[in-house]
N, C-alpha and C positions, 0 to 999 in steps of 0.2 A: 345496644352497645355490645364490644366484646366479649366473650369470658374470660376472666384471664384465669389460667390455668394455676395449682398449685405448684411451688416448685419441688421438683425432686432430687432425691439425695441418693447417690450409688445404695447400695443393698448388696452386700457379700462383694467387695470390691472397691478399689480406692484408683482414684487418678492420679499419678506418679510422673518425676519427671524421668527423662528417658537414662538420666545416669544410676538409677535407683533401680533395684529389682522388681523387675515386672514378667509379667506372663505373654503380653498381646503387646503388638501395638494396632491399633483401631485408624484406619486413613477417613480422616474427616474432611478432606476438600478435594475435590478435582476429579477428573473420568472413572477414578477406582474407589469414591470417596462408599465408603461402607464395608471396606476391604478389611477383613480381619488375618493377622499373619505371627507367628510366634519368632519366622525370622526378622528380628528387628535390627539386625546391623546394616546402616544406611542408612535407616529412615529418618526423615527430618521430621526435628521438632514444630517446623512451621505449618506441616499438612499430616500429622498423625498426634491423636491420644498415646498414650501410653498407660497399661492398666496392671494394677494386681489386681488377683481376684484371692478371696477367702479360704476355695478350696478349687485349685485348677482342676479338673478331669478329661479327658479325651471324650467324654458325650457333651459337656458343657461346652469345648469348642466346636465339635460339631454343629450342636442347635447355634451357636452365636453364627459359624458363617453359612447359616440357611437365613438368618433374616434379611428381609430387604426393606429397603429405607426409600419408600415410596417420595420422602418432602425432602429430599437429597435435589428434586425436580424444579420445587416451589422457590427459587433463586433467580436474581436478573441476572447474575453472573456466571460463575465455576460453581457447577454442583456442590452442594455442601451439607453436613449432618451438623448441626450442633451439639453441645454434650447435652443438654437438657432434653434432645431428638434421640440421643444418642440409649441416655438412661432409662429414656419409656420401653424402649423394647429390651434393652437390660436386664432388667428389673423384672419383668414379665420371665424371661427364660431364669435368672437367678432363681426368683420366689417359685419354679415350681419344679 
């Protein structure tokens, strides 16, 4: 049988909607889907997260847009991250 994985919870960082103050917005579907961007004017709420984080820094966005999101691949359809795909590797740059 499966494993099924535990579910995870952000760590230094909350999911926002995009009228609220946020730092990022995270593009979670389509050709750019893992795209991290601080200019969010435009983005739509249907294919980006929107995030604060606890303590923004300019090294903390750096390491976020060096990750890549290898299971953006494992889709029948438009690439996609989900936020539980999203928060593994999150969560890893947050905690260190």
């Amino acid at each position: 049988p499966r494993k099924i994985q535990p579910k995870l919870v952000p760590t230094a960082y909350k999911f926002v909607k995009k009228r609220e103050p946020h730092d990022i917005s995270f593009r979670r579907v389509g050709g750019k889907a893992g795209e991290v961007d601080t200019q969010t004017n435009g983005k739509s709420i249907q294919s980006h997260y929107f995030i604060k984080f606890d303590n923004m820094t300019d090294d903390l966005l750096s390491r976020l847009r060096e990750l890549s999101y290898a299971c953006k691949d494992n889709t029948c359809g438009p690439k996609s991250i989900s936020k539980q795909e999203l928060m593994c590797e999150f969560n890893k740059v947050c905690l260190n």
